[in-house]
C-alpha positions, 0 to 999 in steps of 0.5 A: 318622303316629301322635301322640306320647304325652301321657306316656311309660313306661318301667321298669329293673329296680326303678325307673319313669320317667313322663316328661311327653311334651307338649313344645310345649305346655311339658308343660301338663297337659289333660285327657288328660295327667292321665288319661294320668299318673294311669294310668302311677301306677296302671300302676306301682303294680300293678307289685311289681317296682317300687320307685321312681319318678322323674316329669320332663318332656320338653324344657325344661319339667318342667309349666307347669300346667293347659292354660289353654286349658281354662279357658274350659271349666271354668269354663263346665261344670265349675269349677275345684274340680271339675279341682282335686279330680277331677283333681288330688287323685288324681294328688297321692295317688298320690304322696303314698299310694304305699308306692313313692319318687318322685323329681322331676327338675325339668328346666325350669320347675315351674309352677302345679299342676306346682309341686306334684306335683314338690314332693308328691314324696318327692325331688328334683333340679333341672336348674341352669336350671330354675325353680319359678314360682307364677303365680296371681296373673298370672291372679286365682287361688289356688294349688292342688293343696296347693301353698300347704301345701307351700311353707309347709312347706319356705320359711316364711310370709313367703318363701312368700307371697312367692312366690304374691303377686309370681309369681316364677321360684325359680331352682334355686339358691334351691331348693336352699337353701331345701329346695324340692330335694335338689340340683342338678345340671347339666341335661345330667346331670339324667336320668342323676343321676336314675336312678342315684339311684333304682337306689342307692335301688330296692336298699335294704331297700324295708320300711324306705324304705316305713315311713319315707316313711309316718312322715315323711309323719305327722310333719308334722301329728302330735306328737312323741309320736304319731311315737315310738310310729309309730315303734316299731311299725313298727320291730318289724314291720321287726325281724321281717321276712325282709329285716332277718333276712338283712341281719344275717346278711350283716354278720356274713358281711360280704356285700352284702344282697340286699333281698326286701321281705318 
């Protein structure tokens, strides 16, 4: 009997699903699951059908990190600022880089680095039991994967130290009305909301998702200024665009657009 894969593909029209497949191992990421989930981001990277991605888990675990069993390795080998930089690094720029949306469905608990891939993502849901957890201070080490910059992003100073230093479980509720997620919905419907959202969002004009997410990603570190002029340059590259041209023709037709990405 063949093992099951790592990670598992999948496509529907416009939208990938990349679902982490190591279900007893609470979707601990080893060294073959993140080779196996940086080559489905490439796979649908190389995919000009697709526009949006949703990453999620399988069974009650979105990831709980890196396989701790690896450690002993690591740092006998390699170092952990080698798995952090060579292994990590990519997988988080392929989110972070790519002209497509990616959506986490947070369907258990986010952990450690995992914690970070879902939050690096453009979106996200949450199942109602599932939880975010900074474990390293359990285990003598520090957050990884940018998770310290993203928490401090989205929770403040104080509430994200707060998180790394005492290593609690972030219900989803908390995650919500922190801005850690978009929403949260029952865990039943978790992979159904997820994919209704990404098909709503996959027939939107792709030029004007795409040119958003680069400026929001800018906006983070950039002035005001800086982002008023991005803004305007890529909105004269959208007006001149096929798809806009359609778009207003089929208002003034009071027909739906048919979206191109050109």
């Amino acid at each position: 009997m063949s093992e099951e894969p790592n990670v598992v593909y999948s496509t529907d029209g416009h939208v990938a699903t990349i679902r982490l497949n190591r279900a007893k191992a609470m979707n601990a990421m080893n060294a073959a699951t993140r080779a196996d989930l940086l080559a489905a981001q490439h796979k649908a990277e190389a995919d000009e059908a697709i526009r949006v991605v949703v990453l999620t888990g399988s069974g009650t675990s979105f990831t709980s990190g890196t396989d701790l069993k690896e450690l002993g390795e690591f740092r006998g080998k390699h170092g952990m600022f080698d798995i952090s930089v060579r292994d990590y690094k990519p997988i988080i720029d392929a989110i972070t880089k790519s002209d497509m949306i990616y959506i986490s469905a947070i369907n258990g608990v986010a952990g450690g680095v995992g914690l970070s891939i879902a939050l690096s993502c453009d979106l996200a849901l949450m199942a109602e039991s599932a939880t975010c957890f900074a474990p390293f201070s359990n285990i003598s080490l520090v957050p990884d994967g940018g998770l310290t910059w993203l928490l401090l992003q989205h929770m403040g100073s104080k509430r994200a130290f707060a998180a790394i230093a005492e290593a609690t479980h972030i219900p989803a509720q908390d995650c919500e009305e922190m801005g850690l997620v978009n929403r949260v919905v029952a865990d039943e419907v978790l992979d159904a909301e997820a994919a209704a959202w990404a098909a709503s969002l996959a027939e939107r004009a792709p030029l004007s998702l795409r040119y958003a997410k680069r400026i929001m990603r800018a906006a983070h570190t950039q002035s005001h200024e800086q982002i008023a002029l991005m803004e305007s340059e890529y909105q004269n590259m959208c007006a001149n665009s096929e798809d806009s041209m359609a778009a207003v023709m089929a208002f003034i037709s009071k027909q739906k657009p048919v979206f191109k990405g050109r």
